[in-house]
N, C-alpha and C positions, 0 to 999 in steps of 0.2 A: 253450775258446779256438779261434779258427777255423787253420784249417794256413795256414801262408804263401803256397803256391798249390798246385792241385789236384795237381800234377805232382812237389812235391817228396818227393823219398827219402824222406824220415824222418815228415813227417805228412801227408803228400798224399793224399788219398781216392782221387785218378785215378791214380796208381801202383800198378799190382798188383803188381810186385818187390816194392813199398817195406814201412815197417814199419807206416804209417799209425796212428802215436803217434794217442793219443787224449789232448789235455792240458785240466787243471782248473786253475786258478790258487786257491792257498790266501793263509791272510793273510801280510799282510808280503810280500817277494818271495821267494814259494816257489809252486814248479809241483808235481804229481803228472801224471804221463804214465804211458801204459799199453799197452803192444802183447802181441800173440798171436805166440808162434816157428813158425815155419809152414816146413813140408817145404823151400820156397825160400831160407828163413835158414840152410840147416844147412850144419855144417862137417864135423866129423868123424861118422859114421854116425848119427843120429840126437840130437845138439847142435846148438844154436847155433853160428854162426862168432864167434870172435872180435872181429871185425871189424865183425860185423852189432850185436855188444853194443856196442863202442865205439862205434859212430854212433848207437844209442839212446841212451847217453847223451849223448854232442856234443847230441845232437837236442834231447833235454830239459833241460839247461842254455841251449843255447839259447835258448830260450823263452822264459827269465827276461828277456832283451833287451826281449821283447810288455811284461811287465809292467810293465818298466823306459819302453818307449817311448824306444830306445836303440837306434837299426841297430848293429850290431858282426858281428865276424868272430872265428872261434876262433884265439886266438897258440898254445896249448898245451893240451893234452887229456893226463889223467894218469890211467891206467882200471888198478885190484888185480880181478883175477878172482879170484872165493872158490870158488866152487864150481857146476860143471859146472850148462847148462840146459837141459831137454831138450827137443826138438821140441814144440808142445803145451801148452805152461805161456805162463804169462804172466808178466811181467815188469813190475813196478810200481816205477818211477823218483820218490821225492821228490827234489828239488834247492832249494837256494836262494842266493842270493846271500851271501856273507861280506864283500864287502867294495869299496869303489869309489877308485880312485888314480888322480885326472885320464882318461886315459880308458882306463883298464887297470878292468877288472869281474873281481872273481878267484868262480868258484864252487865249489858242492859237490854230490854227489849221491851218494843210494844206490839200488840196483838192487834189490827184492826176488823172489821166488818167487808169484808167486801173489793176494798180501793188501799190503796196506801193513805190516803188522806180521809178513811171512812171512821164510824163512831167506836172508840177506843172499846175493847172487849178485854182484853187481860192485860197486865202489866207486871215487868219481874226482872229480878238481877238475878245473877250466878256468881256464884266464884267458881273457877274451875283451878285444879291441879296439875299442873303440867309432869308426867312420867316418864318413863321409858319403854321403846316396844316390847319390851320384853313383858311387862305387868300385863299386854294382852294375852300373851302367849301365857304367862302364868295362871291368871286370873280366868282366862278365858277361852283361846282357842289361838288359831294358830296366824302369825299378822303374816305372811305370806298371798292372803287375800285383800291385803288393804291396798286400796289405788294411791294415785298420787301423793302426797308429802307424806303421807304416811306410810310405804313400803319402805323398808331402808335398805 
């Protein structure tokens, strides 16, 4: 799946802070995404930030919006950290959608170690808000640069 644009946080190529999520779209509406914890995610001496995990996953929920072909915005992000990740590892995110109520998209994800089938590291639902492009243009900047389902 291509990143929203090259600049953003979470999958943006031209972001060197960023996490630069790498995401696949599976069937039905489920993503897998995948980042490397690099020296600049860390929190406490050699971990990930907290912080850095919650926005990989917001990121990779997100997503599911591309497959949906759905602009929306996060109402609420709900992140269980199981267990410490350490600088270096990778972090393999499936998520998918559970469920759609007018324009409320409620989702789910899990965070793995390494593998898709490696030792569970975070765990989290979202609601998201489904909008109009216009709320980026207002809110934010100008949707002109958004690719795929999202240019109108």
């Amino acid at each position: 799946m291509p990143p929203h644009y090259a600049g953003c946080f979470g999958c943006g190529p031209g972001n060197a802070a960023g996490l630069q999520l790498q995401m696949t779209a599976l069937d039905g509406v489920s993503v897998r995404s995948s980042f490397q914890v690099a020296e600049h995610h860390e929190g406490a001496p050699g971990l990930a930030h907290g912080g850095v995990l919650s926005a990989a996953l917001d990121e990779a929920l997100g997503s599911l919006l591309w497959v949906m072909a759905t602009p929306a915005v996060t109402g609420r992000l709900e992140v269980d950290y199981l267990t410490p990740v350490p600088v270096g590892r990778t972090v393999v995110i499936d998520v998918t959608c559970t469920g759609v109520d007018g324009r409320k998209i409620y989702t789910e994800g899990v965070g793995r170690l390494d593998a898709p089938d490696g030792e569970v590291a975070i765990r989290g639902a979202g609601l998201f808000i489904a909008v109009s492009f216009e709320h980026f243009a207002k809110h934010g900047g100008t949707t002109d640069t958004l690719p795929g389902p999202f240019n109108p």
